[in-house]
mmCIF file of the N, C-alpha and C atoms, coordinates in Angstrom:
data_MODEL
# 
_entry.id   MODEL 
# 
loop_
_atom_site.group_PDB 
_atom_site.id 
_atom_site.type_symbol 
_atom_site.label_atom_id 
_atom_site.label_alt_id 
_atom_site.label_comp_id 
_atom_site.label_asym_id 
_atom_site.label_entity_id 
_atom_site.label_seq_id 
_atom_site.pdbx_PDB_ins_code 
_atom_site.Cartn_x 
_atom_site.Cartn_y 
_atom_site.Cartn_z 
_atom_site.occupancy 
_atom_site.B_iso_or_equiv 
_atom_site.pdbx_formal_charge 
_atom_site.auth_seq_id 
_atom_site.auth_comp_id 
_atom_site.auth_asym_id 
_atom_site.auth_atom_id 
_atom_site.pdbx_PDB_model_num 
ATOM 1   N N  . UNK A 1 1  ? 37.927 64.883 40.075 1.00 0.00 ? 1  UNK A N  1 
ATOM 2   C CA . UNK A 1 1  ? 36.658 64.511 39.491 1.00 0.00 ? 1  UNK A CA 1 
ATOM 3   C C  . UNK A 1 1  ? 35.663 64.194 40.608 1.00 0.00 ? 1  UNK A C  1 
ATOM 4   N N  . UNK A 1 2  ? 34.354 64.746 40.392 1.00 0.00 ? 2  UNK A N  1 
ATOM 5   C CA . UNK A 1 2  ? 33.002 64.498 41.305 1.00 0.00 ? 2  UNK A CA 1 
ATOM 6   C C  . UNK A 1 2  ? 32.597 63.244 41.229 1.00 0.00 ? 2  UNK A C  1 
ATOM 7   N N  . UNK A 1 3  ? 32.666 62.666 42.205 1.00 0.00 ? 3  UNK A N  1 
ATOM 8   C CA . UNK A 1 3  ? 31.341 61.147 42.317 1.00 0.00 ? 3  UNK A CA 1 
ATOM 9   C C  . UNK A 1 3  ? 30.288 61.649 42.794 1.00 0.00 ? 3  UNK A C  1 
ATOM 10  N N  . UNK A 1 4  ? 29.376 61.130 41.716 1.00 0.00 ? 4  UNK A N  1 
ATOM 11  C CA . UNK A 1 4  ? 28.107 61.212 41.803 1.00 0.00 ? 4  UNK A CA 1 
ATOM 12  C C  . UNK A 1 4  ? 27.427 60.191 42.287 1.00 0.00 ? 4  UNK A C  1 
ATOM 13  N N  . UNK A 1 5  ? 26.503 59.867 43.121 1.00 0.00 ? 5  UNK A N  1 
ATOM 14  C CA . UNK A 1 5  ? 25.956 58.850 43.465 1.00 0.00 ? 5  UNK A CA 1 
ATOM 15  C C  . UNK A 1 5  ? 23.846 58.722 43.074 1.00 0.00 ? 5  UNK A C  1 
ATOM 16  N N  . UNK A 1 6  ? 23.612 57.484 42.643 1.00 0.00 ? 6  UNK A N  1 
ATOM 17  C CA . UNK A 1 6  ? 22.126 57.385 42.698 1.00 0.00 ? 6  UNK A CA 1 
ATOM 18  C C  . UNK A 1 6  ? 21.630 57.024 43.876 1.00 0.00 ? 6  UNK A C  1 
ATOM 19  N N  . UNK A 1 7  ? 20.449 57.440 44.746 1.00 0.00 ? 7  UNK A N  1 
ATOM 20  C CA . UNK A 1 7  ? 19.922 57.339 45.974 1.00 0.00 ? 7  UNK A CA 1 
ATOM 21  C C  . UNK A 1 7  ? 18.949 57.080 45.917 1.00 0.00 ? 7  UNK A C  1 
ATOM 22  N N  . UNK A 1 8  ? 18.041 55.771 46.711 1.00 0.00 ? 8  UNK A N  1 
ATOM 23  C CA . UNK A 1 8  ? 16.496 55.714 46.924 1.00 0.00 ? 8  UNK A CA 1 
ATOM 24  C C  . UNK A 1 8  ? 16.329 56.323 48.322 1.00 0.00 ? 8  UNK A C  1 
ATOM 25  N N  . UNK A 1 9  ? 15.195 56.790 47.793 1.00 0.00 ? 9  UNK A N  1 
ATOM 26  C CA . UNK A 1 9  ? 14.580 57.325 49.817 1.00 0.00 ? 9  UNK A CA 1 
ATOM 27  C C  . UNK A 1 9  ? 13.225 57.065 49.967 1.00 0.00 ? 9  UNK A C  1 
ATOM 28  N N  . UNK A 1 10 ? 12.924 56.084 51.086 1.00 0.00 ? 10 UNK A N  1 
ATOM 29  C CA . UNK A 1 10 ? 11.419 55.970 51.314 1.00 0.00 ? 10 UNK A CA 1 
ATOM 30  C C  . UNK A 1 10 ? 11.262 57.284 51.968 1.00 0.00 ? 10 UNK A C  1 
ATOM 31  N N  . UNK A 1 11 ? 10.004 57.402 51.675 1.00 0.00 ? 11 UNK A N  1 
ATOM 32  C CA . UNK A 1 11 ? 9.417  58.597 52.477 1.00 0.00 ? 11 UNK A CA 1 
ATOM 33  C C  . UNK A 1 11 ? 8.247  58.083 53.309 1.00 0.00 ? 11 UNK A C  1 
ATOM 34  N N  . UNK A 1 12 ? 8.074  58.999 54.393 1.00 0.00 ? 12 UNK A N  1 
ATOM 35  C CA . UNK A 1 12 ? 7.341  58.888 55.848 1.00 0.00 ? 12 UNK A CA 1 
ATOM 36  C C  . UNK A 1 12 ? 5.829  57.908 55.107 1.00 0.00 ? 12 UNK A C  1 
ATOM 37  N N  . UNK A 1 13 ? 5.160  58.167 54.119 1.00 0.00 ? 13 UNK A N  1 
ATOM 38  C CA . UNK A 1 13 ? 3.861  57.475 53.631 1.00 0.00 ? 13 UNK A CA 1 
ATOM 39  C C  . UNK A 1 13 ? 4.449  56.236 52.662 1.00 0.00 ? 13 UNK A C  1 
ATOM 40  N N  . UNK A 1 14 ? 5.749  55.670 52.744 1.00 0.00 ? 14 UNK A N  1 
ATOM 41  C CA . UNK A 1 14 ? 5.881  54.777 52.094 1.00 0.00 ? 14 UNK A CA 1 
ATOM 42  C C  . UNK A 1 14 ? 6.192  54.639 50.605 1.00 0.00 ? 14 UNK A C  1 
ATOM 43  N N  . UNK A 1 15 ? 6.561  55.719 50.473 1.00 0.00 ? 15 UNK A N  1 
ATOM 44  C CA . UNK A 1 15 ? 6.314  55.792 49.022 1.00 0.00 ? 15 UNK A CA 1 
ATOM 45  C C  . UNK A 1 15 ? 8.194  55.928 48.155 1.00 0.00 ? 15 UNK A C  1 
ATOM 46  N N  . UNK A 1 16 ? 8.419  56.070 47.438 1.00 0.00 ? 16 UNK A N  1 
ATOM 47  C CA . UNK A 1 16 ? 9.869  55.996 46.781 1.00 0.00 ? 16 UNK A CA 1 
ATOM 48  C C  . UNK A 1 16 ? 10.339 57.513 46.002 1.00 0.00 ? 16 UNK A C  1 
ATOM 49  N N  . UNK A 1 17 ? 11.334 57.639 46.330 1.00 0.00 ? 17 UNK A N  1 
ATOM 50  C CA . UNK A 1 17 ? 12.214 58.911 45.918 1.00 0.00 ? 17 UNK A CA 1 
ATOM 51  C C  . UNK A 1 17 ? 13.620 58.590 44.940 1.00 0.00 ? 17 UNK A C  1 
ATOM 52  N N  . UNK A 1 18 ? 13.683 58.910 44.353 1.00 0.00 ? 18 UNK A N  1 
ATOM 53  C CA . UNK A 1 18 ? 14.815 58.759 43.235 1.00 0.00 ? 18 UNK A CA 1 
ATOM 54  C C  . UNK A 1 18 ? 15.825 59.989 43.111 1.00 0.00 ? 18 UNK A C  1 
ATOM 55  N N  . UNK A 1 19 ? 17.159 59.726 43.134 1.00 0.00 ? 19 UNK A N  1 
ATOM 56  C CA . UNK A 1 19 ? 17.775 61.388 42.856 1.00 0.00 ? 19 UNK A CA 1 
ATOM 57  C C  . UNK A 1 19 ? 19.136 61.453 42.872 1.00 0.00 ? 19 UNK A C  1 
ATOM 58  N N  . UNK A 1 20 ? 19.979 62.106 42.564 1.00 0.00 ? 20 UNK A N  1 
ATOM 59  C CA . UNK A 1 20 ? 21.448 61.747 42.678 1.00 0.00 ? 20 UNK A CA 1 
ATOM 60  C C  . UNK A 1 20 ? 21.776 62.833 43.076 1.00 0.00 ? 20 UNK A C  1 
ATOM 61  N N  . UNK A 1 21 ? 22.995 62.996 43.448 1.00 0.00 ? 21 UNK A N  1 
ATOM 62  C CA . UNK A 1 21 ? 24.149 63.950 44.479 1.00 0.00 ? 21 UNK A CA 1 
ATOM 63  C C  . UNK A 1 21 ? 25.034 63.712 44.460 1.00 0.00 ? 21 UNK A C  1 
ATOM 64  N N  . UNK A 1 22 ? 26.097 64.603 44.664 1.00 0.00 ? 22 UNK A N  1 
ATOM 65  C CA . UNK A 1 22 ? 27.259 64.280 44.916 1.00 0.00 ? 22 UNK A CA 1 
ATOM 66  C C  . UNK A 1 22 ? 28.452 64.260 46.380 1.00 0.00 ? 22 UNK A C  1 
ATOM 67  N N  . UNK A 1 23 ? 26.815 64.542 47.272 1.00 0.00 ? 23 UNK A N  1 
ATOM 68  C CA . UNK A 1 23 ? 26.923 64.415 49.139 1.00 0.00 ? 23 UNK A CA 1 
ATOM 69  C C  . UNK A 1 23 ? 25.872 64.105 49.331 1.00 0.00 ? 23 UNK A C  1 
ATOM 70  N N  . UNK A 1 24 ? 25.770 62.778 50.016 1.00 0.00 ? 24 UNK A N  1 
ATOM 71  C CA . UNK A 1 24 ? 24.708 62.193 49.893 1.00 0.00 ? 24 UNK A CA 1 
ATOM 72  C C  . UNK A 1 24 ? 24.042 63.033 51.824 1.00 0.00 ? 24 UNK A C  1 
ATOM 73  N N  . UNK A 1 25 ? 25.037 62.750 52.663 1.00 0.00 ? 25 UNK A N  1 
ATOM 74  C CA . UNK A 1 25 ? 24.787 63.405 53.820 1.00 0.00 ? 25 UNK A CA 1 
ATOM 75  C C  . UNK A 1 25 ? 24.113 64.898 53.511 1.00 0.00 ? 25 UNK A C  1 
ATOM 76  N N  . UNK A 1 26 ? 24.402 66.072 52.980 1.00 0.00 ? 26 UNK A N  1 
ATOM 77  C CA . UNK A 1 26 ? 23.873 66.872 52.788 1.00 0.00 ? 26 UNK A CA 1 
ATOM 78  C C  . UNK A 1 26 ? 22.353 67.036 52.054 1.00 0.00 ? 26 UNK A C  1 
ATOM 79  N N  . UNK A 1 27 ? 22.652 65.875 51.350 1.00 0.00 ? 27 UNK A N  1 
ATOM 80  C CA . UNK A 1 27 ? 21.140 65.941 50.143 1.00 0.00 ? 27 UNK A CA 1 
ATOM 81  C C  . UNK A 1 27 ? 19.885 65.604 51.155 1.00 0.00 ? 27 UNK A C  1 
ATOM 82  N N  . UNK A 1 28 ? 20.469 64.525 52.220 1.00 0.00 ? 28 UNK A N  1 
ATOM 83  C CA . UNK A 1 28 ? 19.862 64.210 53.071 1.00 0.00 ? 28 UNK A CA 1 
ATOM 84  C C  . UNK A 1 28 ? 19.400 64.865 54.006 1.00 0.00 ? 28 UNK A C  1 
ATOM 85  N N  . UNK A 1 29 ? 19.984 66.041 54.671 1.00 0.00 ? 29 UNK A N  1 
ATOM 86  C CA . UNK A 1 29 ? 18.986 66.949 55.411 1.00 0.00 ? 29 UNK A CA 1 
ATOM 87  C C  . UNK A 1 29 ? 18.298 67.964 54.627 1.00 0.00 ? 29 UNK A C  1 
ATOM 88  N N  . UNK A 1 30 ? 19.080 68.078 53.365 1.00 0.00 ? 30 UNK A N  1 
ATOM 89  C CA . UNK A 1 30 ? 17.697 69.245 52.690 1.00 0.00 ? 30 UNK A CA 1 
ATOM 90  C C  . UNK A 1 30 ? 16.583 68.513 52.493 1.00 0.00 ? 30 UNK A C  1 
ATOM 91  N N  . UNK A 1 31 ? 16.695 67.490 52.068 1.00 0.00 ? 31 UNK A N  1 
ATOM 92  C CA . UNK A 1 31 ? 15.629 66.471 51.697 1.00 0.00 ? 31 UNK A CA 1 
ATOM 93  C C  . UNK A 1 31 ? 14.121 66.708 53.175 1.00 0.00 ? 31 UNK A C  1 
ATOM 94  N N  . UNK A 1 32 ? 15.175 66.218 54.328 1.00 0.00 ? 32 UNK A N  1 
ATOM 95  C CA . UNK A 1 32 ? 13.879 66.194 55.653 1.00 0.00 ? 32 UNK A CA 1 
ATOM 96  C C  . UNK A 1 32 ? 13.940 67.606 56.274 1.00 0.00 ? 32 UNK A C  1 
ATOM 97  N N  . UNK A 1 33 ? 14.482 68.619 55.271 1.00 0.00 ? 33 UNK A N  1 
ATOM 98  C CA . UNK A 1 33 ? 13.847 69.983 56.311 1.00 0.00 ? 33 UNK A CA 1 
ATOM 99  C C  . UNK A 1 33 ? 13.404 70.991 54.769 1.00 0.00 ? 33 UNK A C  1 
ATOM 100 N N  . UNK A 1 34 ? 12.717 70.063 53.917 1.00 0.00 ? 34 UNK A N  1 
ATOM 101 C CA . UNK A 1 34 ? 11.724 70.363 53.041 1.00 0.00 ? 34 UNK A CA 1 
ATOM 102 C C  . UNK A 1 34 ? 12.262 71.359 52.154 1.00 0.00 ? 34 UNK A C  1 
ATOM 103 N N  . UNK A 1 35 ? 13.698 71.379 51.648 1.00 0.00 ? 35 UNK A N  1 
ATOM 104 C CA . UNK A 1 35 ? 14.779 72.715 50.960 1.00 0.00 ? 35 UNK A CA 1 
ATOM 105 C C  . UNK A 1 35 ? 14.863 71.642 49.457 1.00 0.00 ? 35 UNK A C  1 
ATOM 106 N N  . UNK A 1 36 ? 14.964 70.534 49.293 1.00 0.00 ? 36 UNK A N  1 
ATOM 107 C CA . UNK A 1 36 ? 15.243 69.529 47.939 1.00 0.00 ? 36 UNK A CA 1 
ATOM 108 C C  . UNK A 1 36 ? 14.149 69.250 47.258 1.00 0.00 ? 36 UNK A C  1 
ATOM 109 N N  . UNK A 1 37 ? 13.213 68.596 47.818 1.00 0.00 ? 37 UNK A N  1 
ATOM 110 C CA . UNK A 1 37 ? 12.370 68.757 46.560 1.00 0.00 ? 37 UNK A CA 1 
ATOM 111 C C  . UNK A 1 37 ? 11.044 68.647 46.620 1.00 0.00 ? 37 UNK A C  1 
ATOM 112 N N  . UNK A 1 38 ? 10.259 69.284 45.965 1.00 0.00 ? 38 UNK A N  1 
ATOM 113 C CA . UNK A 1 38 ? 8.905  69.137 45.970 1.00 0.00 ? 38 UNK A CA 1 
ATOM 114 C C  . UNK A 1 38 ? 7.947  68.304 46.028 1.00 0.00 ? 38 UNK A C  1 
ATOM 115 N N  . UNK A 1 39 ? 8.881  66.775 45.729 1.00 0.00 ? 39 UNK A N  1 
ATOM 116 C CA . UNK A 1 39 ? 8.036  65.626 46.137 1.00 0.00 ? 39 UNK A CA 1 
ATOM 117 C C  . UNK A 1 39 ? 8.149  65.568 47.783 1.00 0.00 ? 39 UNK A C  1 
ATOM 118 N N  . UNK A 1 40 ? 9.162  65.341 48.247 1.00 0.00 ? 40 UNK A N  1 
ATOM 119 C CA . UNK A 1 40 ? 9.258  64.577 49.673 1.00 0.00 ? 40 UNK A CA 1 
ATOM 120 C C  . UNK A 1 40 ? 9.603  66.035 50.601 1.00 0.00 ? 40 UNK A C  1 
ATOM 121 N N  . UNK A 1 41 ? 8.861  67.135 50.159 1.00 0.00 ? 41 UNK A N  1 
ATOM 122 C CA . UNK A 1 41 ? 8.382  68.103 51.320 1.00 0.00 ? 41 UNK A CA 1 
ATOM 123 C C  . UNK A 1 41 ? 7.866  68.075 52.102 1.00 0.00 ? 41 UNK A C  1 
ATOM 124 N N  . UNK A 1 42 ? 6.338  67.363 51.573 1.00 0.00 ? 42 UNK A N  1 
ATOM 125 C CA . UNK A 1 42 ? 5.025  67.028 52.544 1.00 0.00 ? 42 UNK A CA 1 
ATOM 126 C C  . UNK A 1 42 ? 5.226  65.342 52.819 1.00 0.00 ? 42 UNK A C  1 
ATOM 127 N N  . UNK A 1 43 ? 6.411  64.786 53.156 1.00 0.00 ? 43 UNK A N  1 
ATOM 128 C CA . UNK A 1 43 ? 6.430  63.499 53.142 1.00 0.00 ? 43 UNK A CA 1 
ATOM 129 C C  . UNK A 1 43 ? 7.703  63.111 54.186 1.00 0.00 ? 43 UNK A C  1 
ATOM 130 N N  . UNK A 1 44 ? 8.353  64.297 54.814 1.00 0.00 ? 44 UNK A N  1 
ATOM 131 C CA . UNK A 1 44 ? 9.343  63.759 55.760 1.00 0.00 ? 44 UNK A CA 1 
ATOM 132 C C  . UNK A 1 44 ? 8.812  63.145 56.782 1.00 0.00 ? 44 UNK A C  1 
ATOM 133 N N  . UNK A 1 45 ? 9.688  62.420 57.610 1.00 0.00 ? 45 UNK A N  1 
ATOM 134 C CA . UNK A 1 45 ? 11.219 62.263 57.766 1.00 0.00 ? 45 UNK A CA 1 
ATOM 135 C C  . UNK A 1 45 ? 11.531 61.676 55.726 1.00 0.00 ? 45 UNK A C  1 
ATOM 136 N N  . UNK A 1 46 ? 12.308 61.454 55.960 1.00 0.00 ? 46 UNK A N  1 
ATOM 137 C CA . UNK A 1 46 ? 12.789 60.562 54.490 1.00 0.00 ? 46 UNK A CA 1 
ATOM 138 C C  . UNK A 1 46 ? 14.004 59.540 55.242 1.00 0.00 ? 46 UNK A C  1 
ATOM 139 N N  . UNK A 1 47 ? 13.972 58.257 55.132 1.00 0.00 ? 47 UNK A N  1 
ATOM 140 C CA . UNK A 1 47 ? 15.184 57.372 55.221 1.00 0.00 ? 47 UNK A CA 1 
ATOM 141 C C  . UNK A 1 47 ? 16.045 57.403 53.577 1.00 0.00 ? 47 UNK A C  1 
ATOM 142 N N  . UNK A 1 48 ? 17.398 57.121 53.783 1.00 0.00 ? 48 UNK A N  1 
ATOM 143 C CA . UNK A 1 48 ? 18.048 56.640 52.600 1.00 0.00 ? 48 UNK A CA 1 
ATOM 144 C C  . UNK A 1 48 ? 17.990 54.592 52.232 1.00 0.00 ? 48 UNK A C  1 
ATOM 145 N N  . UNK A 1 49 ? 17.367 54.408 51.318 1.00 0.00 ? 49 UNK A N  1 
ATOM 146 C CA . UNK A 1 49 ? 17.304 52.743 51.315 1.00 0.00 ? 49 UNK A CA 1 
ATOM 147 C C  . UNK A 1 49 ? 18.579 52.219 50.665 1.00 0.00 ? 49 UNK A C  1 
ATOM 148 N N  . UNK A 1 50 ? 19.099 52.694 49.499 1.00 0.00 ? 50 UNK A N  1 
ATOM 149 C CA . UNK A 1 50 ? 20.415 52.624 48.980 1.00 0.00 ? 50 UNK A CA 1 
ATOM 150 C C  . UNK A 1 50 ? 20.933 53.140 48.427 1.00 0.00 ? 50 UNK A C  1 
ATOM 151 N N  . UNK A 1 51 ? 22.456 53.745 48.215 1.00 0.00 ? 51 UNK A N  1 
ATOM 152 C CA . UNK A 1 51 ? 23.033 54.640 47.526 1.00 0.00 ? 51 UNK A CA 1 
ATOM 153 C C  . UNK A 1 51 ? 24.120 53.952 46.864 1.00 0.00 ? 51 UNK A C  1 
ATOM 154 N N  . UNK A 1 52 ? 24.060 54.500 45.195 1.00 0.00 ? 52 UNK A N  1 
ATOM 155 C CA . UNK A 1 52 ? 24.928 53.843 44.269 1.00 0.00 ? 52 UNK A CA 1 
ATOM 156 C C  . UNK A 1 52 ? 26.029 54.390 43.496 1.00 0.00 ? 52 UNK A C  1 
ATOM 157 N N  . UNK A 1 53 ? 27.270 54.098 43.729 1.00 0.00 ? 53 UNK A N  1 
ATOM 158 C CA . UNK A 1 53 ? 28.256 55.034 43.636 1.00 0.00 ? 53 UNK A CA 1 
ATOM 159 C C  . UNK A 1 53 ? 28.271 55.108 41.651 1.00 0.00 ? 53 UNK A C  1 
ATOM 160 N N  . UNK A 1 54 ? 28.626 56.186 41.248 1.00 0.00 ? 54 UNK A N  1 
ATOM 161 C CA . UNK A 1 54 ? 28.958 56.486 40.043 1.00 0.00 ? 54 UNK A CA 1 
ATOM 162 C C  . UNK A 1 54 ? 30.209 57.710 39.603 1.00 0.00 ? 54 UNK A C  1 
ATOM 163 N N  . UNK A 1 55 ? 31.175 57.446 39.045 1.00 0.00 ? 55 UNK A N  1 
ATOM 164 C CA . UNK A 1 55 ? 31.909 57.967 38.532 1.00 0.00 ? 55 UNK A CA 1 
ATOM 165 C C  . UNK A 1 55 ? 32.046 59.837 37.698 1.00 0.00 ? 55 UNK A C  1 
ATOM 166 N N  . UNK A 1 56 ? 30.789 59.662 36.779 1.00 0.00 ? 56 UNK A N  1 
ATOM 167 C CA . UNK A 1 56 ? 30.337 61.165 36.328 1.00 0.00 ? 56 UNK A CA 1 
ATOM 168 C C  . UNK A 1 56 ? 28.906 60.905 36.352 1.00 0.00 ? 56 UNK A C  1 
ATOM 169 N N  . UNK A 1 57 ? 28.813 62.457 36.546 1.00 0.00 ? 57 UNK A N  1 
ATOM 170 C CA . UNK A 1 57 ? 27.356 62.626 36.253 1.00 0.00 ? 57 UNK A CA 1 
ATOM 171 C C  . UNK A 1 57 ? 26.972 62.230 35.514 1.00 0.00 ? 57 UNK A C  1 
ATOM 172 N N  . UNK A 1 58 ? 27.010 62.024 34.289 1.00 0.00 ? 58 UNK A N  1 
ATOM 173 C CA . UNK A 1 58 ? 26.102 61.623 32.995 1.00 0.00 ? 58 UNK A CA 1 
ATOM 174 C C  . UNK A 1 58 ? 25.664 60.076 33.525 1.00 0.00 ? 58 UNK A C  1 
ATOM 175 N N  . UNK A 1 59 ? 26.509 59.176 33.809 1.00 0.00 ? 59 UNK A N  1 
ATOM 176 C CA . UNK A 1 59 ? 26.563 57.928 34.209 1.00 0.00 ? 59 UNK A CA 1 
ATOM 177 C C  . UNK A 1 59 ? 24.917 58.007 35.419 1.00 0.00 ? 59 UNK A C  1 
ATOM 178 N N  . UNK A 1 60 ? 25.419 58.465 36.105 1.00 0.00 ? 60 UNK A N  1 
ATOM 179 C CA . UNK A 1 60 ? 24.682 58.466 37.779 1.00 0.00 ? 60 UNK A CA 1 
ATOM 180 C C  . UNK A 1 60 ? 22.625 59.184 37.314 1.00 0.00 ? 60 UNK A C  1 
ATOM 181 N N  . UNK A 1 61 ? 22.753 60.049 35.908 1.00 0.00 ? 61 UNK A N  1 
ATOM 182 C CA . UNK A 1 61 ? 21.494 60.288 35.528 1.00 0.00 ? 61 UNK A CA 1 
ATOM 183 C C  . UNK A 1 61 ? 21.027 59.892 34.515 1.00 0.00 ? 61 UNK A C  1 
ATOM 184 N N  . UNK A 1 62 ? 21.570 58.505 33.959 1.00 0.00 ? 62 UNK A N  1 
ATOM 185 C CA . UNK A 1 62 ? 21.134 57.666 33.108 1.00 0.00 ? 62 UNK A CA 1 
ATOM 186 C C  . UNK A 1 62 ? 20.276 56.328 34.536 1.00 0.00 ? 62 UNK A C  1 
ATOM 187 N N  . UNK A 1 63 ? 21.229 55.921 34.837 1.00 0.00 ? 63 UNK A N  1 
ATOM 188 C CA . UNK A 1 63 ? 20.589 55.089 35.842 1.00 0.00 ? 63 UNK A CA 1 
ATOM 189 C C  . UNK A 1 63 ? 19.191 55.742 36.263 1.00 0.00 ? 63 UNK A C  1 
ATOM 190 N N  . UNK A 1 64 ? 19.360 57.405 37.090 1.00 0.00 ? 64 UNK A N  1 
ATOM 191 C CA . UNK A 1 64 ? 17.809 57.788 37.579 1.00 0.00 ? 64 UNK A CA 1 
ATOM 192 C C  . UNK A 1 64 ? 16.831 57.688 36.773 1.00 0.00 ? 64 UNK A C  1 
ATOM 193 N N  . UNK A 1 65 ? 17.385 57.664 35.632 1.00 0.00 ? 65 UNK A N  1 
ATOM 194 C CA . UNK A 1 65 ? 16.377 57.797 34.534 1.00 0.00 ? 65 UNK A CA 1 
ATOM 195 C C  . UNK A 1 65 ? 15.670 56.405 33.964 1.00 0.00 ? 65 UNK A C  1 
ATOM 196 N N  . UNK A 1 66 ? 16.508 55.381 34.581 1.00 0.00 ? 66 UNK A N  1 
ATOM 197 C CA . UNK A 1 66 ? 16.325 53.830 33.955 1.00 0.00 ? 66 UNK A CA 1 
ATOM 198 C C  . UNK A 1 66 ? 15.603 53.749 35.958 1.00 0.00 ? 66 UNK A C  1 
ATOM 199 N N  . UNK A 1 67 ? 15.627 54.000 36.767 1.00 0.00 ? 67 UNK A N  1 
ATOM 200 C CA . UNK A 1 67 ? 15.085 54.113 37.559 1.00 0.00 ? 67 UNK A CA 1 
ATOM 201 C C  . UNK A 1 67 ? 13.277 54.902 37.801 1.00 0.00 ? 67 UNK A C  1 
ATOM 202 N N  . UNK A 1 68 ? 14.113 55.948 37.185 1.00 0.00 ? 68 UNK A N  1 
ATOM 203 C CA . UNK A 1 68 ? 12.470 56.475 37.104 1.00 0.00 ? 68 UNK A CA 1 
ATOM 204 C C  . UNK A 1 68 ? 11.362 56.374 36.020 1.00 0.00 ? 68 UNK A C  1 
ATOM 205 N N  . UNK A 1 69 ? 11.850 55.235 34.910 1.00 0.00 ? 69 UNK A N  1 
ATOM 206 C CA . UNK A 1 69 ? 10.942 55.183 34.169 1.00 0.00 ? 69 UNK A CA 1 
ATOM 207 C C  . UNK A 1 69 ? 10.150 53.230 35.124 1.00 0.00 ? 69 UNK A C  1 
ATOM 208 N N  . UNK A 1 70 ? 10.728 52.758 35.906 1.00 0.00 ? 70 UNK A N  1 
ATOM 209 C CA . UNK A 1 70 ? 10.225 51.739 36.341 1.00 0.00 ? 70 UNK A CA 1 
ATOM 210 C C  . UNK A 1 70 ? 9.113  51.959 37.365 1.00 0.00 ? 70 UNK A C  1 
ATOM 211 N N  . UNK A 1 71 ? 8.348  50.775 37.102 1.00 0.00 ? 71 UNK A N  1 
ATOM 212 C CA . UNK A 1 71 ? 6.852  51.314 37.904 1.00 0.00 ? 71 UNK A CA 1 
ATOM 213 C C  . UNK A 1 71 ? 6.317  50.133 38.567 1.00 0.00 ? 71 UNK A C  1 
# 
C-alpha cells in the first residue's frame, strides 16, 4: 500500500502551496524546475514547511481539501 503524504510549500514571494504525493523528494524538484504545477512555476525556489504522513489517498485529499478551503 502507497503513503500518501499532505505538503505545505512556501514559495520564493511568500506565498503557500498545498498538495500531496506519494515522494515527497521527487514532487519537490518538479515543483522548483517548474514540471508540477502551474501555481509555483513563476514562484521558485519553493521550500517544503511541513509534510503529513497519510495512509491512502482518499485520506491525504480530504485534508488538502480541508486545507485548501482555509484562508
Amino acid at each position: 500500500m502507497k503513503v500518501y503524504s499532505v505538503y505545505l510549500l512556501e514559495c520564493n514571494d511568500k506565498t503557500l502551496y498545498c498538495g500531496i504525493t506519494n515522494n515527497i523528494e521527487r514532487r519537490l524538484k518538479q515543483h522548483n524546475s517548474g514540471k508540477a504545477s502551474k501555481y509555483t512555476r513563476a514562484r521558485t525556489p519553493v521550500i517544503v514547511l511541513c509534510e503529513i504522513k497519510y495512509f491512502t489517498k482518499s485520506e491525504a485529499l480530504k485534508l488538502e481539501h480541508k486545507v485548501k478551503k482555509c484562508k
